[in-house]
C-alpha angles and dihedrals in degrees: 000000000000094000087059088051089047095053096041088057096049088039080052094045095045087047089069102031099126118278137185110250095192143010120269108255115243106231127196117185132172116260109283096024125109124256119197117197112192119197109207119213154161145199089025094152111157086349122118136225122221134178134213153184100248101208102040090026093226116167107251096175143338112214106310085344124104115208103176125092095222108107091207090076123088123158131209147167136197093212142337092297109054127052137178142201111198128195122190125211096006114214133201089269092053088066106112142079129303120212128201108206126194115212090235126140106275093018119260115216155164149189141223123187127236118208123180120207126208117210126220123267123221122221096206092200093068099044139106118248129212103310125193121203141163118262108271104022137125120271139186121199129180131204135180 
């Protein structure tokens, strides 16, 4: 009997261990722009959320607290099941990925890419200006 005590109440204590209710976004925004990753979860209860740099596995945030020294990163959260990381003006070295981690035991995570895009640039001097031209003839236009 009390075997059978003992397993519903680990069966009731791994029913509401933290879990991941959704897969972090991939974002991808031009050079200069803000990119927002959010981490869903439930059952979070005394757990805490963290975010890191995947690739140099440098500490971004643990829970409300920001570690990093890069004062483009904030984080935030609406409730206790989603939770952002925020970083302002991205720049080429913030491209990577982004993993929430949950303090479980072992330690529950995921990761979100960030891509950032550059856009073109146009040299003014090359390129074509307004053209008019009569429906069906020939055009060249240059762009560079």
């Amino acid at each position: 009997m009390i075997l059978f005590v003992i397993l519903n109440i680990l069966k009731e204590i791994a029913a509401f261990q933290p879990e991941f209710v959704e897969s972090i976004s991939n974002v991808s925004v031009p050079v200069g722009r803000d990119a927002t990753f959010t981490c869903h979860v439930r059952h979070l209860g005394g757990y805490r959320v963290g975010w890191l740099k995947a690739d140099t596995k440098a500490i971004q945030a643990i829970h409300e607290n920001v570690i990093t020294h890069n004062s483009r990163v904030t984080v935030s959260h609406l409730d206790q099941n989603t939770w952002n990381l925020h970083i302002r003006a991205v720049t080429e070295e913030d491209r990577g990925g982004y993993m929430c981690q949950l303090n479980t035991d072992p330690m529950k995570s995921q990761i979100g890419y960030l891509d950032v895009v550059i856009p073109p640039d146009f040299v003014t001097e090359d390129t074509s200006s307004d053209v008019i031209v009569p429906e069906g003839s020939a055009v060249r236009l240059t762009c560079r």
